[in-house]
Residue frames relative to the residue before (quaternion, step in Angstrom):
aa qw qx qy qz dx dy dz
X 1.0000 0.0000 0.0000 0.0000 0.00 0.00 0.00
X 0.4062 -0.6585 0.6086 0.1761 3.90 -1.10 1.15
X 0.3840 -0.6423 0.6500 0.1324 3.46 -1.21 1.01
X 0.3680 -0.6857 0.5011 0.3785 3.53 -0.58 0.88
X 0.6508 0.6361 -0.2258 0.3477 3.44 1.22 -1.20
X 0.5402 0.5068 -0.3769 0.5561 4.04 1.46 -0.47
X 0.3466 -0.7139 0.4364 0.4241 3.57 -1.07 0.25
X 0.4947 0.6289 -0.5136 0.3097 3.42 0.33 1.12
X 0.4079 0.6151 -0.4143 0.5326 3.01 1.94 -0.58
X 0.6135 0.6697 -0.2353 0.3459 3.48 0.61 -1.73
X 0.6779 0.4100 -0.2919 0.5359 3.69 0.79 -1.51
X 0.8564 0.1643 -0.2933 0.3919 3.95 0.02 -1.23
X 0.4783 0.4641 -0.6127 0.4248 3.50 0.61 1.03
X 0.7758 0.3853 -0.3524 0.3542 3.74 0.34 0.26
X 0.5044 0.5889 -0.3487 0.5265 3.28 2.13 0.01
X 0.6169 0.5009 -0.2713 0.5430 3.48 1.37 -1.05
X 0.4911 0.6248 -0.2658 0.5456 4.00 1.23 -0.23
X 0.9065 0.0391 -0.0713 0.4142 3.21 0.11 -0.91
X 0.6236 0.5735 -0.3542 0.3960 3.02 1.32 0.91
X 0.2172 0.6421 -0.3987 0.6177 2.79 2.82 0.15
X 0.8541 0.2982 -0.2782 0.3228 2.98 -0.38 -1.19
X 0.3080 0.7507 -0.4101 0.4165 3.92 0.75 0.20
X 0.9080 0.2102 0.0333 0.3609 2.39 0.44 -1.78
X 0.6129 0.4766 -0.3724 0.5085 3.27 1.21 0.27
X 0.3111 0.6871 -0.3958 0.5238 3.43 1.81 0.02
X 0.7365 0.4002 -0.2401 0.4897 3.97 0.80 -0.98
X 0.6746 0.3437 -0.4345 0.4879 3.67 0.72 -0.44
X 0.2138 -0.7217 0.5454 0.3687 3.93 -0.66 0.83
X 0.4490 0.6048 -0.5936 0.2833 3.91 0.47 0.48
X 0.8945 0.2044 -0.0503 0.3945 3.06 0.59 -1.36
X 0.2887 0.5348 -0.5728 0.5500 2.85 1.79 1.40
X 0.5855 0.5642 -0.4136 0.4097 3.72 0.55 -0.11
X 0.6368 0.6587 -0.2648 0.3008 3.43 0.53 -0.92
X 0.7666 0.3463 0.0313 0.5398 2.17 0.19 -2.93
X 0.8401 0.3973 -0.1089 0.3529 4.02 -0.28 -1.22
X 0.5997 0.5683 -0.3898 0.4068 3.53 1.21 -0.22
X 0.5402 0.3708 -0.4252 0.6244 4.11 1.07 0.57
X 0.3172 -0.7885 0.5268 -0.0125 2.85 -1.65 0.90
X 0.5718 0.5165 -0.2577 0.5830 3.21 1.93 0.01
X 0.7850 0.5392 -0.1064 0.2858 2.75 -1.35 0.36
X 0.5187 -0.4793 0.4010 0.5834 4.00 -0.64 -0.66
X 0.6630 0.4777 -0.4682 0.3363 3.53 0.74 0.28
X 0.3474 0.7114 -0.3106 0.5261 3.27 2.00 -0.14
X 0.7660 0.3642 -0.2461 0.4691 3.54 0.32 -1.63
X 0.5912 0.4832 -0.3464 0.5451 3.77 1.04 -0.53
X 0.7718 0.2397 -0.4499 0.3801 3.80 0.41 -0.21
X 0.4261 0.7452 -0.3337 0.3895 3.52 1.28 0.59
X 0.5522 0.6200 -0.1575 0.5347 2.79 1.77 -1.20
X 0.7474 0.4259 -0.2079 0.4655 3.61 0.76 -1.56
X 0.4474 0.5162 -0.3799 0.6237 3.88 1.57 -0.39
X 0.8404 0.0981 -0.3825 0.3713 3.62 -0.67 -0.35
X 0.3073 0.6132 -0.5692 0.4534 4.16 1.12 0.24
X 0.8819 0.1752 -0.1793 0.3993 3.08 -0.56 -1.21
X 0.5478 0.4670 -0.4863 0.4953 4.41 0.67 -0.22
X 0.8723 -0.0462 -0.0047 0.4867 3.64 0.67 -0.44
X 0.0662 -0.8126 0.5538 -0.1691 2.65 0.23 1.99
X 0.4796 0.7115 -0.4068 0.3136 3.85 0.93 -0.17
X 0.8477 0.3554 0.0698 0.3877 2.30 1.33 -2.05
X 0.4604 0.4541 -0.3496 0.6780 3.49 1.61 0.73
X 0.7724 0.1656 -0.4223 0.4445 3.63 0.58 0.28
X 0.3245 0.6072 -0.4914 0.5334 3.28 1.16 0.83
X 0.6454 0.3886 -0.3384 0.5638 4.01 0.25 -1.03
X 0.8190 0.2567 -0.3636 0.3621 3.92 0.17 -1.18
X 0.3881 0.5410 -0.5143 0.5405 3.73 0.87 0.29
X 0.8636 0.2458 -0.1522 0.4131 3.68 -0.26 -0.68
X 0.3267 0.5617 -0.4985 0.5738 3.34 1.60 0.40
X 0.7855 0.4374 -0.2225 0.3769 3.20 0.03 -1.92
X 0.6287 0.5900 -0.3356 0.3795 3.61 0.50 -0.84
X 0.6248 0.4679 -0.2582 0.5692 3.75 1.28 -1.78
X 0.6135 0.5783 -0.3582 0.4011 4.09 0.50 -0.84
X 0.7645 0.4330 -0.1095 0.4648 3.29 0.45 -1.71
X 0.7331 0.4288 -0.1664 0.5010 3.52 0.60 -1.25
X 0.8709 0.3915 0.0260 0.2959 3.30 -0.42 -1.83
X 0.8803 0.3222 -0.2421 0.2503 3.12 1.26 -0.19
């Protein structure tokens, strides 16, 4: 189990973050809802769904090698 409070807790709570928000970036309902404010924590969450999908390579690079260091390595 990841402490939220270690900075690994820290890393796959912001991979699991902006890979929420990715994906809800693809559904255009719940791109309406959730991503259609710009202020605010709905702001920081459509930020989130902007660098998912501009650099999607790289974020499933980090959660691969998240998952690998978690599963494996530690």
């Amino acid at each position: 189990m990841v402490n939220v409070y270690s900075f690994e807790g820290v890393v796959v709570f912001i991979l699991l973050v902006i890979c929420t928000c990715a994906y809800i970036r693809t559904v255009p309902r719940l791109r309406q809802i959730f991503l259609s404010e710009k202020n605010g924590i709905f702001g920081a969450l459509y930020k989130a769904s902007i660098i998912g999908t501009r650099l999607h390579w790289g974020v499933s690079t980090a959660c691969v090698t998240m998952a690998v260091y978690l599963l494996i390595l530690r």
